[in-house]
N, CA, C and O atoms as CSV, one atom per row, in Angstrom:
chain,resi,resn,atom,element,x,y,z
A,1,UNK,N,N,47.457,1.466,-47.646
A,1,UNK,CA,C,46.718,2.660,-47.294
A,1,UNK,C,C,45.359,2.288,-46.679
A,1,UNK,O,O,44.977,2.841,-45.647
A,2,UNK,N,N,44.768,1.533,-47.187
A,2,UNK,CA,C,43.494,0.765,-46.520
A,2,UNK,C,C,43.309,0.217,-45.213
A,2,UNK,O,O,42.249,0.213,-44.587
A,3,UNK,N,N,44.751,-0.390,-44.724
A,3,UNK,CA,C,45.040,-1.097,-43.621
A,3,UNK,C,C,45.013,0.334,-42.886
A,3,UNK,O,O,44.237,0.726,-42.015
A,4,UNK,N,N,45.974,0.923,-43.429
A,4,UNK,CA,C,46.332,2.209,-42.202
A,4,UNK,C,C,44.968,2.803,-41.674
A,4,UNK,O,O,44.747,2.777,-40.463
A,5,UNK,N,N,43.941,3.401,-42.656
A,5,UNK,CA,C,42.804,4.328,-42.790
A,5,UNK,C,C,41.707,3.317,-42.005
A,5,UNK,O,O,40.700,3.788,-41.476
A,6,UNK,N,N,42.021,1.834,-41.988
A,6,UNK,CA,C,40.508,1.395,-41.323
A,6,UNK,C,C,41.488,1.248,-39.718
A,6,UNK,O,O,40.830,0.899,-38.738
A,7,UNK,N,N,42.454,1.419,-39.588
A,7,UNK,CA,C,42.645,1.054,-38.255
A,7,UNK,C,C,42.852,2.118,-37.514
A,7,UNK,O,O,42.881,1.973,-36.292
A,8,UNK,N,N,43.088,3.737,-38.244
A,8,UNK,CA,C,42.716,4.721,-37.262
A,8,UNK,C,C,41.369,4.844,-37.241
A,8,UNK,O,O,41.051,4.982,-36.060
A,9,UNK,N,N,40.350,4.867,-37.983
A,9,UNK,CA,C,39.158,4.777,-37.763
A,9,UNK,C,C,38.725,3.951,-36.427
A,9,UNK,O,O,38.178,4.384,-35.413
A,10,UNK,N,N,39.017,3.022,-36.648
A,10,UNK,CA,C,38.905,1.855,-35.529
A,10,UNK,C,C,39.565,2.563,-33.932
A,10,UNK,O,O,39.096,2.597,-32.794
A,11,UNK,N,N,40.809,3.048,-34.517
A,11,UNK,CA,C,40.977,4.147,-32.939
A,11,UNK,C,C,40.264,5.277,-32.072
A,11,UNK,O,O,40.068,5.624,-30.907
A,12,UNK,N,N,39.973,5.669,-33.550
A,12,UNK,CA,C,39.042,6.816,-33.200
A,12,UNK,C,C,37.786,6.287,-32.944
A,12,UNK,O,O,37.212,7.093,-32.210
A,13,UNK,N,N,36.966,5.197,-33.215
A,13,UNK,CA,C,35.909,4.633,-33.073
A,13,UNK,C,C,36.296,4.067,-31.088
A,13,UNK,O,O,35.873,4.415,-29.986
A,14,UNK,N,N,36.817,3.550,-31.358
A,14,UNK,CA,C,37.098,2.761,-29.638
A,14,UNK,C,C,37.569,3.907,-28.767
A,14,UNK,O,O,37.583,3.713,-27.551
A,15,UNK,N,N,37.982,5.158,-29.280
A,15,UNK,CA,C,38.999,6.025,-28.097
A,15,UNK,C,C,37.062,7.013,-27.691
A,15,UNK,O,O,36.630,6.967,-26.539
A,16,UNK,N,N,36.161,7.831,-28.929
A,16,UNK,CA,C,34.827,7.647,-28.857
A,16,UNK,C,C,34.244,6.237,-27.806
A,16,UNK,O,O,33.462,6.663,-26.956
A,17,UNK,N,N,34.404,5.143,-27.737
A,17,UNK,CA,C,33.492,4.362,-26.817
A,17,UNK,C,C,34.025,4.577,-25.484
A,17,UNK,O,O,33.166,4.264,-24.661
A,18,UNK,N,N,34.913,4.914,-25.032
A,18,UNK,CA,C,36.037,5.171,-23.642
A,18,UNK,C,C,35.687,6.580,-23.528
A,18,UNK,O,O,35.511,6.981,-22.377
A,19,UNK,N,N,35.557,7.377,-24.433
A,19,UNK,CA,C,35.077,8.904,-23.579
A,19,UNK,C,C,33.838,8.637,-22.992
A,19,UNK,O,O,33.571,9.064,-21.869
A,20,UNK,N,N,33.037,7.951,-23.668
A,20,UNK,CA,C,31.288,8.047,-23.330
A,20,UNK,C,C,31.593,6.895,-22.425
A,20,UNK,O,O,30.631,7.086,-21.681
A,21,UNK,N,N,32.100,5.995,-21.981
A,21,UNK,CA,C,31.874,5.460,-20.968
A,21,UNK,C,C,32.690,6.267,-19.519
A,21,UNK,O,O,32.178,6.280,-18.400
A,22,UNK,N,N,33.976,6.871,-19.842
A,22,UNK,CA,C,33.993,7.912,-18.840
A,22,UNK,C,C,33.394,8.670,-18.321
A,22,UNK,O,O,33.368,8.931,-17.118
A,23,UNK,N,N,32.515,9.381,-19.637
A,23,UNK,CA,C,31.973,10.491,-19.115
A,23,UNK,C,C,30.663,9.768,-18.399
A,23,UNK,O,O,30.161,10.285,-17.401
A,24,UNK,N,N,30.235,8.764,-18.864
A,24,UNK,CA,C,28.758,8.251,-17.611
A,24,UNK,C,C,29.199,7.851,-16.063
A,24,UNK,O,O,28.488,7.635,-15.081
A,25,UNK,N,N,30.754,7.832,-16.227
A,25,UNK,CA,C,31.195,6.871,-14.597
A,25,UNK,C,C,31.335,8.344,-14.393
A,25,UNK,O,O,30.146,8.532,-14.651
A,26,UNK,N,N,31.715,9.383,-14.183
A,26,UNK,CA,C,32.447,10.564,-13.377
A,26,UNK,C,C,31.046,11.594,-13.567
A,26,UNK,O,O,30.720,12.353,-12.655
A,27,UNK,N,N,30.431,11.533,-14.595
A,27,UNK,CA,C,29.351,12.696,-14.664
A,27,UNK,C,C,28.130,12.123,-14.824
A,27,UNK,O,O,27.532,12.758,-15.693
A,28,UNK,N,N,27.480,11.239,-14.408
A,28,UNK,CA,C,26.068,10.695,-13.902
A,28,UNK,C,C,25.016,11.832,-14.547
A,28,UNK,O,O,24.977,13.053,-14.392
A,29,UNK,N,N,24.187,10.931,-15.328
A,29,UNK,CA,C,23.102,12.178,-15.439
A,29,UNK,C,C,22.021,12.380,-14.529
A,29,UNK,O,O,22.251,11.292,-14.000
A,30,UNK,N,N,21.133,12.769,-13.933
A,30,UNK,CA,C,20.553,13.264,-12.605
A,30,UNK,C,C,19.174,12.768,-13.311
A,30,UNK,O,O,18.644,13.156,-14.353
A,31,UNK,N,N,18.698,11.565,-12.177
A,31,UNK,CA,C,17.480,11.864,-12.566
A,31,UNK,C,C,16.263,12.381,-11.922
A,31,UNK,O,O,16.016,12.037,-10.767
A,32,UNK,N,N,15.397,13.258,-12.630
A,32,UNK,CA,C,14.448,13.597,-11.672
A,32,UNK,C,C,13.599,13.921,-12.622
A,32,UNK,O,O,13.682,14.561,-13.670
A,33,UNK,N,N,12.224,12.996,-11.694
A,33,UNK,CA,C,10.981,13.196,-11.985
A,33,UNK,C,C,9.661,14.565,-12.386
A,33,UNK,O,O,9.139,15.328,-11.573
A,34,UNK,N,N,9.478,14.509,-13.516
A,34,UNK,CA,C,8.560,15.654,-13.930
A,34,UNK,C,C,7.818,16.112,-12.869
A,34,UNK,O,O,7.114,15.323,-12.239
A,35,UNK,N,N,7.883,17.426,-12.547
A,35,UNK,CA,C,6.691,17.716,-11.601
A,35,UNK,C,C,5.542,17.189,-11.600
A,35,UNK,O,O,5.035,16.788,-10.553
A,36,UNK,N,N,4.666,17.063,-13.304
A,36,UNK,CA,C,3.504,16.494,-13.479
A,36,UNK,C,C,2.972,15.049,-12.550
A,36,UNK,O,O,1.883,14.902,-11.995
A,37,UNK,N,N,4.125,14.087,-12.601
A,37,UNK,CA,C,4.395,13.287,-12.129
A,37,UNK,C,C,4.262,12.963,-10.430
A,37,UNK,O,O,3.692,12.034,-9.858
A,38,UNK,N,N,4.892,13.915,-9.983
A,38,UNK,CA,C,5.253,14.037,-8.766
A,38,UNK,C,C,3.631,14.384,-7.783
A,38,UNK,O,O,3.206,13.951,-6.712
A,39,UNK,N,N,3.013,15.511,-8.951
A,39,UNK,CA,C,1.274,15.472,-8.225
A,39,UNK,C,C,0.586,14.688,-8.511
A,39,UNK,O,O,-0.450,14.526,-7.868
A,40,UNK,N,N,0.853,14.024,-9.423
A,40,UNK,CA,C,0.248,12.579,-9.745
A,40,UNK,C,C,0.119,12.105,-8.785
A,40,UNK,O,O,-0.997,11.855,-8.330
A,41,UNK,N,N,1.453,11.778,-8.049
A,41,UNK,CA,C,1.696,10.481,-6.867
A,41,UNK,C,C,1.445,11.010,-5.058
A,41,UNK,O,O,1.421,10.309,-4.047
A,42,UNK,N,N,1.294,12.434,-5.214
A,42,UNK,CA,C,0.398,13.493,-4.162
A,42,UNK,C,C,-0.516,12.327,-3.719
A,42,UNK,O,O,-0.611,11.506,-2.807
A,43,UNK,N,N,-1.298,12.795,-5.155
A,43,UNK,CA,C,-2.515,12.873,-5.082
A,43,UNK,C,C,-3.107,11.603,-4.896
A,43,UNK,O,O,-4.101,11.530,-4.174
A,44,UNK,N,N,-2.533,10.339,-5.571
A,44,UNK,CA,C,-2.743,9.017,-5.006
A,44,UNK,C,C,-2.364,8.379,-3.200
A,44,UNK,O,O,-2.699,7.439,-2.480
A,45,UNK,N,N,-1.430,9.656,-3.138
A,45,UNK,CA,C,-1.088,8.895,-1.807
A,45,UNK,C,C,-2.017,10.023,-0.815
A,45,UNK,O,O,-1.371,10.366,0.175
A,46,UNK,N,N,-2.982,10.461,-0.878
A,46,UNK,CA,C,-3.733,11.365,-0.515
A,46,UNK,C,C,-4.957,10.257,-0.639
A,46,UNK,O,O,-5.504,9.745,0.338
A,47,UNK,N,N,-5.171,10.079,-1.536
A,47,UNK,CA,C,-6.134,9.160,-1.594
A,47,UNK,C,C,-6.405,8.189,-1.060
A,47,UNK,O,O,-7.516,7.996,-0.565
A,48,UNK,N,N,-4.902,6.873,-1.024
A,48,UNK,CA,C,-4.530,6.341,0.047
A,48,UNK,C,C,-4.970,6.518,1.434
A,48,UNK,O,O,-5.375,5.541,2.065
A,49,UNK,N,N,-4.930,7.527,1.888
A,49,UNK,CA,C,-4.526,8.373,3.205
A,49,UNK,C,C,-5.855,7.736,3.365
A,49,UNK,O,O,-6.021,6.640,3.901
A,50,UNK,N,N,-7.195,8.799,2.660
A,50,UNK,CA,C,-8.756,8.751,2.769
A,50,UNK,C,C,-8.979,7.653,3.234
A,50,UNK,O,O,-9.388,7.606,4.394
A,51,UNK,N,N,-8.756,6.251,2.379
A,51,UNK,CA,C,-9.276,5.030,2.497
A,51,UNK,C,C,-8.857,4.490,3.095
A,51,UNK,O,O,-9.442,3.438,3.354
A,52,UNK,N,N,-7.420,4.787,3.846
A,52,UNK,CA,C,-7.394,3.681,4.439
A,52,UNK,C,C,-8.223,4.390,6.235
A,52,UNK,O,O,-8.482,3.647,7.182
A,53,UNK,N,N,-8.412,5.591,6.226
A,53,UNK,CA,C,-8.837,6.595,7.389
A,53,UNK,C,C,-10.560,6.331,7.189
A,53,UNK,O,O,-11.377,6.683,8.040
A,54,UNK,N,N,-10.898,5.693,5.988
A,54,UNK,CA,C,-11.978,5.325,5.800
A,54,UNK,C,C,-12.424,3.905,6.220
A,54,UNK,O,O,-13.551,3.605,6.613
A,55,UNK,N,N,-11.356,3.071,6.074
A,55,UNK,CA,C,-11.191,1.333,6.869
A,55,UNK,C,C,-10.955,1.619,8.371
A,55,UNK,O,O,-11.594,0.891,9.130
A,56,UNK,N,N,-10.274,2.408,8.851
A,56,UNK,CA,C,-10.359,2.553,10.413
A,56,UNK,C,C,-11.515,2.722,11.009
A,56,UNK,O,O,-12.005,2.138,11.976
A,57,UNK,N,N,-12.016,3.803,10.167
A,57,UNK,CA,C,-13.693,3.790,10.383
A,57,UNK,C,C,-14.336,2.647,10.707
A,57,UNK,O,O,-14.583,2.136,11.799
A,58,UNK,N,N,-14.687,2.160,9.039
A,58,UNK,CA,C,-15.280,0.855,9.740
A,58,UNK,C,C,-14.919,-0.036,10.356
A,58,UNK,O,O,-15.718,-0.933,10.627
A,59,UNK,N,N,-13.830,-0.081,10.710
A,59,UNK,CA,C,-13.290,-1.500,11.507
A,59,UNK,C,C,-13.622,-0.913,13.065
A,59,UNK,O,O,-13.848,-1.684,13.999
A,60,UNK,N,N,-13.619,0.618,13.215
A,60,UNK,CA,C,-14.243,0.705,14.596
A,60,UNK,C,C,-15.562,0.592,14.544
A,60,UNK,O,O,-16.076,0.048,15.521
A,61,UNK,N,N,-16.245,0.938,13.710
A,61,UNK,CA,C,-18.442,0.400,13.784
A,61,UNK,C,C,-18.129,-1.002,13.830
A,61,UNK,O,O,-18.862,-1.631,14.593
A,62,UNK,N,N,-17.073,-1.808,13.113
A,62,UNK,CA,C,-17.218,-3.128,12.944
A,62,UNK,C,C,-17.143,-3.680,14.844
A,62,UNK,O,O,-17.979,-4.405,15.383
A,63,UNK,N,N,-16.244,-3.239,15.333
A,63,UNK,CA,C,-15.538,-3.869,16.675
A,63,UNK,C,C,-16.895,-3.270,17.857
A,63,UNK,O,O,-17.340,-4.016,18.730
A,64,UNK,N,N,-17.369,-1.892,17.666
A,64,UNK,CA,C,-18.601,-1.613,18.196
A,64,UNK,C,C,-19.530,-2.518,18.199
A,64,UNK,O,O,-19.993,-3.013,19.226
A,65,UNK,N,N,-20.026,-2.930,16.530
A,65,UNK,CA,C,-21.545,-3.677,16.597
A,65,UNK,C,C,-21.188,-5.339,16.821
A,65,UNK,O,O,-22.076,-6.190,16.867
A,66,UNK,N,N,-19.519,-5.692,16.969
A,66,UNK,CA,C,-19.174,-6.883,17.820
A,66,UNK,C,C,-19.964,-7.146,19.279
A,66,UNK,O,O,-20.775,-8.000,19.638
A,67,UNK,N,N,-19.355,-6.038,19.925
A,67,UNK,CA,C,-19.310,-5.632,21.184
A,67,UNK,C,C,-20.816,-5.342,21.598
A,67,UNK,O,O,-20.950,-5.212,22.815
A,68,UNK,N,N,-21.793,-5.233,20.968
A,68,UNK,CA,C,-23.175,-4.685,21.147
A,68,UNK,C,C,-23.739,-6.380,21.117
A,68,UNK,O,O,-24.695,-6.779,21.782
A,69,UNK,N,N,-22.720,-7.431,19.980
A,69,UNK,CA,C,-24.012,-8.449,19.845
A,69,UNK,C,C,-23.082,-9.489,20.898
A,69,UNK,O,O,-23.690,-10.559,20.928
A,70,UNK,N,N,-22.116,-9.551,21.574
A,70,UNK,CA,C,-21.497,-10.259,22.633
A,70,UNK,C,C,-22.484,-9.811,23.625
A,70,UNK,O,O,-22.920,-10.770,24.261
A,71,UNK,N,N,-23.092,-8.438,24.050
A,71,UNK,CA,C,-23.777,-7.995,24.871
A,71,UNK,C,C,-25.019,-8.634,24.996
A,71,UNK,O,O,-25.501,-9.133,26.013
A,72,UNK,N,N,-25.628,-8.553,23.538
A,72,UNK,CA,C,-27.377,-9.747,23.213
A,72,UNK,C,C,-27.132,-11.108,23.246
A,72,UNK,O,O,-28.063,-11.911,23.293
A,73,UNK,N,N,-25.558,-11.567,23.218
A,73,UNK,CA,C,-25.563,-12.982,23.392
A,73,UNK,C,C,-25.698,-12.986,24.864
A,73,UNK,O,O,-26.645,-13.631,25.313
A,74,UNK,N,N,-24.878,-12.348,25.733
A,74,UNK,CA,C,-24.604,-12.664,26.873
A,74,UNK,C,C,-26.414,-12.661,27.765
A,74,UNK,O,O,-26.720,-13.370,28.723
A,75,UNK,N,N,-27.408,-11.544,26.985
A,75,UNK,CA,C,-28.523,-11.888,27.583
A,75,UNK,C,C,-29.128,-12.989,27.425
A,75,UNK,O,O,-29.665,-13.579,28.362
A,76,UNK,N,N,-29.120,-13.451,26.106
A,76,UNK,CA,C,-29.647,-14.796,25.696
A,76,UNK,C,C,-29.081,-15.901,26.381
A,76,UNK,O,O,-29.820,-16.867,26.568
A,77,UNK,N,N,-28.192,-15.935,26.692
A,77,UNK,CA,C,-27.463,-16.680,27.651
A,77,UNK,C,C,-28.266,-16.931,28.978
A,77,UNK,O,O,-28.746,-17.989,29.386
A,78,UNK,N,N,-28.291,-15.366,29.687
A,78,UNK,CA,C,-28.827,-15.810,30.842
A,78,UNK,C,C,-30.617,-15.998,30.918
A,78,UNK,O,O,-31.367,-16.298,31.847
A,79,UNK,N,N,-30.806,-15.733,29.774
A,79,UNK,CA,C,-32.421,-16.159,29.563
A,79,UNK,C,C,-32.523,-17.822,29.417
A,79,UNK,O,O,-33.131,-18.478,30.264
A,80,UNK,N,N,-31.998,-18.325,28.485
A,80,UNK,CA,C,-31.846,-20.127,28.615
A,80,UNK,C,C,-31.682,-20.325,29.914
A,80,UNK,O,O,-32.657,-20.843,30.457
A,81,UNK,N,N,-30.513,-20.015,30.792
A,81,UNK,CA,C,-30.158,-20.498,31.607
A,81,UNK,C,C,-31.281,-20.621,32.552
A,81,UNK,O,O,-31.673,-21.696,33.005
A,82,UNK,N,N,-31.872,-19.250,32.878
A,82,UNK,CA,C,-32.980,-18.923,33.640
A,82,UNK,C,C,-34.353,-20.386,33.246
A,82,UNK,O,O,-35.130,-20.993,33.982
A,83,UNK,N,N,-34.097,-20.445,31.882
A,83,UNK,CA,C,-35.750,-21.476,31.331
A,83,UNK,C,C,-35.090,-22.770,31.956
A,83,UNK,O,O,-35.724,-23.487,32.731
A,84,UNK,N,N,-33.315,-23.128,31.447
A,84,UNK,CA,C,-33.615,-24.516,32.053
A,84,UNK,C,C,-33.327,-24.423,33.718
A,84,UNK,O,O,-33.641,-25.457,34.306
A,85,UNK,N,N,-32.912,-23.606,34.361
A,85,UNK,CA,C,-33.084,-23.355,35.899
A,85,UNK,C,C,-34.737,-23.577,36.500
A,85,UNK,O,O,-34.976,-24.146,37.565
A,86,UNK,N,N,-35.591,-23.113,35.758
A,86,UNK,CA,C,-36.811,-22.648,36.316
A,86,UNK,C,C,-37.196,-21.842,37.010
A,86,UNK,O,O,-38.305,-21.760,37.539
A,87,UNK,N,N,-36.086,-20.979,37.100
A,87,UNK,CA,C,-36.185,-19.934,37.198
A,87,UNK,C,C,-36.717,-18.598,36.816
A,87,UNK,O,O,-36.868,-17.586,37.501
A,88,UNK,N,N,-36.968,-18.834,35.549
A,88,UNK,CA,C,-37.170,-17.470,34.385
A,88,UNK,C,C,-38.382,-16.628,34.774
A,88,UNK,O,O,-39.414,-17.269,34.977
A,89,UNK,N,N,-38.417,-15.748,34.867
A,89,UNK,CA,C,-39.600,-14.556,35.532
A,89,UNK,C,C,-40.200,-13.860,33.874
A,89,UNK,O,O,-40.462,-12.657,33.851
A,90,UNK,N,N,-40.314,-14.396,33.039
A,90,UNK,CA,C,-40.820,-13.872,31.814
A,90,UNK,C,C,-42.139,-14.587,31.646
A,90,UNK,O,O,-42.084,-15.814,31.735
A,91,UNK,N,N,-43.267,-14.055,31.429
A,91,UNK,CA,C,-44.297,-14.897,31.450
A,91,UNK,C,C,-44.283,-15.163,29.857
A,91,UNK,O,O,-44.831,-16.187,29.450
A,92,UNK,N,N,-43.734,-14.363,29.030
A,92,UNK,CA,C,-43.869,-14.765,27.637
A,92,UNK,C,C,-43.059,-16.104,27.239
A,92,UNK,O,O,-43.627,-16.904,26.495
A,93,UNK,N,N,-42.151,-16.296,27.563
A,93,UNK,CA,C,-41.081,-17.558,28.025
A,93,UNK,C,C,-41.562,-18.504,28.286
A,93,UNK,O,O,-41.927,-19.437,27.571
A,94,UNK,N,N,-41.608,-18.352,29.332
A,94,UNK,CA,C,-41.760,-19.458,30.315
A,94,UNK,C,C,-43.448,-19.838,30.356
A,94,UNK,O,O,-43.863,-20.730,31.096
């Protein structure tokens, strides 16, 4: 009687592990994210947005005040050139 009673148990225990693994292959549970969640990640990628619209920024003042000191090199340039030419018309200079 013991033999019999632990080995339907045991059926009923294993025929239980085969429903629940059926039922996860054919009926998937859905997942989806809490709304709470979802403005959470808005709102960071909003933020995102700012800073990086905030690095464009400066990388254009950056490429500007490039472009302004290529301009003061290029005078300094032709000011040497002018001192060792003997040329230079600056009386403070020269």
């Amino acid at each position: 009687m013991t033999d019999r009673t632990t080995k339907v148990l045991l059926a009923v225990i294993a025929l239980g592990l085969w429903v629940n693994l059926g039922r996860s292959l054919f009926w998937p549970v859905a997942a989806i994210a809490p709304s709470h969640e979802l403005s959470s990640i808005e709102r960071d990628i909003s933020r995102i947005k700012r800073d990086v619209s905030s690095v464009e920024s400066n990388v254009s003042n950056v490429e500007s005040n490039v472009s302004s000191i290529d301009s003061e090199v290029d005078d300094i340039k032709r000011n040497v050139s002018s001192i060792e030419d003997g040329t230079c018309t600056n009386s403070k200079i020269c």
